[in-house]
C-alpha positions in Angstrom: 143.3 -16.7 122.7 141.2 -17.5 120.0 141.0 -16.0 116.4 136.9 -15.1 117.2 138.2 -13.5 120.5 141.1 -11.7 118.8 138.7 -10.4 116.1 135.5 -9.3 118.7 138.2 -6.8 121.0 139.9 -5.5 117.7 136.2 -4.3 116.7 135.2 -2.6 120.0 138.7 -1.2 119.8 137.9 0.4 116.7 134.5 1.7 117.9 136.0 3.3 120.9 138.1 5.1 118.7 135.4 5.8 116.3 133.4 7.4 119.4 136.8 9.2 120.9 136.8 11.1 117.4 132.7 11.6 117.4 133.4 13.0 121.0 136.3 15.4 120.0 134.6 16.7 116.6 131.1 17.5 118.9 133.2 19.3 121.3 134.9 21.0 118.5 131.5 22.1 117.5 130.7 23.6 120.7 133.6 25.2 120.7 133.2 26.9 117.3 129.5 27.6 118.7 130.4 29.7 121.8 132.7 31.4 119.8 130.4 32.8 117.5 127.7 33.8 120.1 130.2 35.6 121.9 130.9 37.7 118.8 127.4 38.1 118.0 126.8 39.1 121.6 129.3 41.2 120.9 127.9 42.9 117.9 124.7 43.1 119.4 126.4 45.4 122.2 128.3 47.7 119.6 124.7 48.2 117.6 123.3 49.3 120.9 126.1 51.8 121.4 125.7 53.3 118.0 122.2 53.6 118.3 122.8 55.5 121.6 125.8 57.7 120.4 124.6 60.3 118.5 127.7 59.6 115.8 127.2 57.1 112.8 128.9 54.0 111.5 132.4 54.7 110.2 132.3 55.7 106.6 133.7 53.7 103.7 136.6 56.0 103.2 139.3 55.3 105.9 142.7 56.6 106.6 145.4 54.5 107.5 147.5 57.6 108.4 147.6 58.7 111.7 148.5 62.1 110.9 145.9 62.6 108.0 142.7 61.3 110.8 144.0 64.0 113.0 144.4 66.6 110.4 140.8 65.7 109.6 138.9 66.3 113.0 141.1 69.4 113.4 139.2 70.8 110.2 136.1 69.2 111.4 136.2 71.2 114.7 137.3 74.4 112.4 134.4 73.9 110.2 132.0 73.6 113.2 133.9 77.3 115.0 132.9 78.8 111.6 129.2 77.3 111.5 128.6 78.1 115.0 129.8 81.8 114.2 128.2 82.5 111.3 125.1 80.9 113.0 125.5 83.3 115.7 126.1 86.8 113.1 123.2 85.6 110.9 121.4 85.7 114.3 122.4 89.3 115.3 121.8 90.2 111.7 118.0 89.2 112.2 117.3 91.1 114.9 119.0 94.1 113.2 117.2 93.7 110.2 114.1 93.3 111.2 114.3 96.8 112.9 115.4 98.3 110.1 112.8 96.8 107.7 110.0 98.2 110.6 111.9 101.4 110.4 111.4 101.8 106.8 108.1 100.3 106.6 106.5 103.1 109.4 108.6 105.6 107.2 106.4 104.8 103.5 103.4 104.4 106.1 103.5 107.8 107.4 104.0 109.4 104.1 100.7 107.6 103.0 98.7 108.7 106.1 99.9 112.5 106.6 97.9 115.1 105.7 99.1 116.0 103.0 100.2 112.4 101.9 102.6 111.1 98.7 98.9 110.1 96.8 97.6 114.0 96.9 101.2 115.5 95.3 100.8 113.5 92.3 97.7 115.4 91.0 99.2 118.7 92.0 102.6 117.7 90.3 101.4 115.4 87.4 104.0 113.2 88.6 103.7 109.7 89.9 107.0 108.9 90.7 106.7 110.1 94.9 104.0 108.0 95.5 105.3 105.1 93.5 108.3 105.3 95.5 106.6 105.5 98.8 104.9 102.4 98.1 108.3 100.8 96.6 109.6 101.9 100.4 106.7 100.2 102.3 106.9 96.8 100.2 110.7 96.7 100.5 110.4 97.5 104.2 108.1 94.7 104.9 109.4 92.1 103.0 112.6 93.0 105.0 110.8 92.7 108.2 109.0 89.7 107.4 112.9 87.9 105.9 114.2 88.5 109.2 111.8 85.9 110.8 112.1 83.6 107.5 116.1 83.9 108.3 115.8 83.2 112.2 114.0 79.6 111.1 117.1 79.0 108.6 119.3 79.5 110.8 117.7 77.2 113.3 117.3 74.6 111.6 120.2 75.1 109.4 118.0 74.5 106.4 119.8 74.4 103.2 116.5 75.3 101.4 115.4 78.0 103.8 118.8 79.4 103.9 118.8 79.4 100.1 115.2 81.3 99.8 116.3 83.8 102.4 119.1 84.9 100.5 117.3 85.1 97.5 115.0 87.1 98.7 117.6 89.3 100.4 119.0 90.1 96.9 115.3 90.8 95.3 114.6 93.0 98.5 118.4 94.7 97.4 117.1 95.4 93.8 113.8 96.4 94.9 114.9 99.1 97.5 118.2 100.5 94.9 115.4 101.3 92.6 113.1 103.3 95.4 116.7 105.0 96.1 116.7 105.8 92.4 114.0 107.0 91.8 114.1 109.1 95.2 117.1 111.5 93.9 115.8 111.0 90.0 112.5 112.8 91.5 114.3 115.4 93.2 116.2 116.4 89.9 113.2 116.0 87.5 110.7 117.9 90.5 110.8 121.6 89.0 110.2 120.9 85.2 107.2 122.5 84.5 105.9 122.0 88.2 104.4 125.6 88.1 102.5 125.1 84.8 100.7 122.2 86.6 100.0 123.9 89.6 98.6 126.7 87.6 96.5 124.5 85.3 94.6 122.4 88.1 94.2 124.7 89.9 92.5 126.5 87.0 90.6 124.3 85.3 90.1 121.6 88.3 90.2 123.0 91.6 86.3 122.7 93.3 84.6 122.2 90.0 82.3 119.1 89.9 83.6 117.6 92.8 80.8 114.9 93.3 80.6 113.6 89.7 84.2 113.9 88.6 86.3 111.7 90.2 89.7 113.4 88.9 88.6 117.4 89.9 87.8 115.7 93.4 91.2 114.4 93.8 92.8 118.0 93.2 90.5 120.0 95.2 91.4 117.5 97.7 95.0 117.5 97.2 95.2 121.4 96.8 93.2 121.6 100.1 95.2 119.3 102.1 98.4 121.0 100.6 97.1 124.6 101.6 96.5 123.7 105.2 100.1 121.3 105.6 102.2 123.8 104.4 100.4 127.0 105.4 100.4 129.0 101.9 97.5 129.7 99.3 98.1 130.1 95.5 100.7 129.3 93.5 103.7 131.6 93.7 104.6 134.8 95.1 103.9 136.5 98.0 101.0 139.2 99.7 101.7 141.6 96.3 101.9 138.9 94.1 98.8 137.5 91.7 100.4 134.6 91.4 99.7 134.0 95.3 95.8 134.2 97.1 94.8 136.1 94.4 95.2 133.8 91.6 91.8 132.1 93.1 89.4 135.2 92.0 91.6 136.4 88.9 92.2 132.8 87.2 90.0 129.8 88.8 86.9 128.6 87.5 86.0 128.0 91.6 85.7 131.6 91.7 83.4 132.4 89.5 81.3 129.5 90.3 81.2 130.4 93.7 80.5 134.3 92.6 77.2 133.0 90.4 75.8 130.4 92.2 72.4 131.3 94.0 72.9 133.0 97.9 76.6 133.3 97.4 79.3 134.8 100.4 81.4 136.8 98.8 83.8 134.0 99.1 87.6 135.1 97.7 89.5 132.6 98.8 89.1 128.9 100.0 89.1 127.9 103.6 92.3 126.1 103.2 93.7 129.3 102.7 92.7 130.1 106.6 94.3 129.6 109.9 92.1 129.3 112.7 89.9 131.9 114.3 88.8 133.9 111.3 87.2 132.3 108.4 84.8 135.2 107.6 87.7 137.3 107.5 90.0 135.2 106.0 87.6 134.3 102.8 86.7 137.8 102.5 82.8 137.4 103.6 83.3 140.0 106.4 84.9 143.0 105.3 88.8 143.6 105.7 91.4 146.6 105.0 93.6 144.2 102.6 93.7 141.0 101.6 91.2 139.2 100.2 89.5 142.2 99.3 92.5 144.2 98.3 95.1 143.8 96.3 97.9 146.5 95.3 95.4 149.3 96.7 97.2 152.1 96.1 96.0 153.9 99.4 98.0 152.6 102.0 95.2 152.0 104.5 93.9 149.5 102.7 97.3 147.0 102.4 96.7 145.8 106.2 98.1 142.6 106.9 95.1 140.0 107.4 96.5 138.1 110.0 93.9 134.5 109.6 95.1 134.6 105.6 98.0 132.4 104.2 99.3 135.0 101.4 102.8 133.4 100.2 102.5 130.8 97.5 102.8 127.1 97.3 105.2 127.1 95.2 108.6 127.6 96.9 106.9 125.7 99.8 105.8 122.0 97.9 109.1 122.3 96.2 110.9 122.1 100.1 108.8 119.7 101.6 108.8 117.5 98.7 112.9 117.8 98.2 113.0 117.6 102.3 111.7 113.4 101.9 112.8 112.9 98.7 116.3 113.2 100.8 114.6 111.0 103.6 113.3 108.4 101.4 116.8 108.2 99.3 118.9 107.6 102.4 116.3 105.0 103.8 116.3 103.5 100.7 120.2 103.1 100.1 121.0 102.4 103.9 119.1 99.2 103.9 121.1 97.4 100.8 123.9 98.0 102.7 122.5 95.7 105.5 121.4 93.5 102.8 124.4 92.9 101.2 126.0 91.8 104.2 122.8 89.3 105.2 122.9 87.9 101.4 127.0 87.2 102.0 126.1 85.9 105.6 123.1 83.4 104.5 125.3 82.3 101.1 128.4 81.3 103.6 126.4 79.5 106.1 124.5 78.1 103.2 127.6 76.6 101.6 128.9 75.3 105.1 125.7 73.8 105.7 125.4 71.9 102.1 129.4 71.0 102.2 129.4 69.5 105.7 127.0 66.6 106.0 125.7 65.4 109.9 127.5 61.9 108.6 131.0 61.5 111.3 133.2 59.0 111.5 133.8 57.3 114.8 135.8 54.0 114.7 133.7 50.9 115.8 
């Protein structure tokens, strides 16, 4: 064999290797290619199940303990029993709430509407501290009532925010109501100082006089009107014998005389308010009666009859019951609902705390 021979199959031996190693690195290649779709197919799958499963990625901080991951569900499982519970009490405490707050607010409602309502004792009293608490009672119940529904939303959502107002609020409601309370029993203990000496002088100096022009004198003949019928007296003090009593109108009260001077007067002795129903003329003294209003002390017996359509006792005695009676009512309304409230401000705090120190963030391995 030649040396041009010789040389001409050592070169295509030398390409046939050269393409044997082109072959080997392109199937290499393909190799290392399916390979890394399969893991990107792969990935793609485990994206799609986290995006299904309602738990997240795995967080940064991992435990290589086997002991210390199961210690740590077990406390997440605690954590969510507590959650769930105090969910479920703040719940409960809602609904119990909001009765009570309705409770309290149709208690400082009806002392505004009755007859003789917590606005007409001030001017008979001089004394503003009833009807300020009435309307401390009636704020503290609604805001109560109207919290309840605020706290049903918080606990819904489990709102750190919400949660946070609520019981807030709850402690504002607290402070607001403890001073109603106080100022309940303070009333009761400051409600006889001087009380007669302002009965006597409105009645005096205000009672019927000017009613259309004066705004003041009309909101003391009201009051002493409205008083008169309510509690079924006339006067100030005393009783049938007393002056003190139904006759303090035609010894003492400008009304009287006014009513004595003024052209195509009745007689009149007493005001209507003073009357139960079925004898007015009697009552005020425009007909003609053995006793009261047109006697008083007679020293013939005959003429001490009992007038049966006339209120004789006094006020007195009378205002200083029914004012004492809810004084008691709005004290114990006032200083049972803190008590509630205490408990909803610990409740929403707690669950307020769990909520804030347990974010929705899991782990799940991937």
């Amino acid at each position: 064999m030649s040396s041009a021979e010789e040389s001409t199959l050592k070169n295509a031996f030398d390409q046939d290797q050269w393409f044997q190693r082109i072959y080997e690195q392109l199937e290499t290649i393909t190799q290392n290619q399916a390979i890394i779709i399969q893991k990107m197919d792969k990935g793609f799958e485990n994206r799609k199940k986290m995006k299904k499963s309602p738990l997240r990625r795995k967080s940064s901080r991992t435990s290589r303990d086997t002991t210390d991951d199961y210690r740590t569900r077990s406390n997440r499982r605690t954590e969510d029993g507590c959650t769930t519970c105090l969910r479920g009490t703040l719940h409960c405490y809602n609904v119990c709430i909001l009765v009570i707050g309705c409770a309290a607010l149709g208690v400082g409602i009806f002392l505004l509407v009755t007859d003789f309502s917590a606005r007409k004792v001030t001017p008979i009293v001089g004394n503003q501290l009833y009807e300020v608490t009435t309307y401390l009672l009636i704020a503290g119940g609604g805001a109560v009532a109207l919290l309840a529904f605020c706290g049903c939303c918080g606990t819904i959502r489990e709102d750190k925010c919400v949660l946070s107002f609520y019981g807030t609020t709850l402690a504002i409601v607290f402070i607001l109501l403890g001073v109603a309370c106080g100022l309940a029993f303070f009333f009761r203990a400051v409600l006889t100082a001087n009380i007669k000496f302002r009965m006597r002088n409105s009645l005096t100096e205000s009672y019927g006089l000017d009613v259309r022009s004066n705004a003041q004198h009309r909101r003391v003949t009201e009051a002493w009107d409205a008083m008169q019928r309510r509690l079924k007296c006339c006067g100030v003090s005393g009783n049938v014998t007393s002056t003190d009593s139904w006759s303090f109108y035609n010894l003492n009260t400008m009304w009287y005389f006014k009513e004595r001077n003024k052209p195509g007067a009745t007689g009149l002795q007493v005001p209507e308010s003073c009357c139960a129903d079925g004898g007015i003329a009697l009552c005020t003294g425009q007909e003609y009666f053995k006793g009261a209003p047109n006697h008083l002390n007679h020293f013939n017996p005959d003429f001490r009859q009992r007038n049966p359509y006339l209120y004789t006792d006094g006020c007195y005695d009378k205002l200083v019951e029914y004012l004492d009676q809810y004084s008691i009512v709005i004290g114990l309304v006032a200083a049972v609902v803190p008590l509630f409230l205490i408990l909803g401000i610990i409740i929403s705090f707690c669950l307020c705390a769990r909520v804030a120190g347990n974010p929705n963030d899991d782990e799940v391995d991937v």
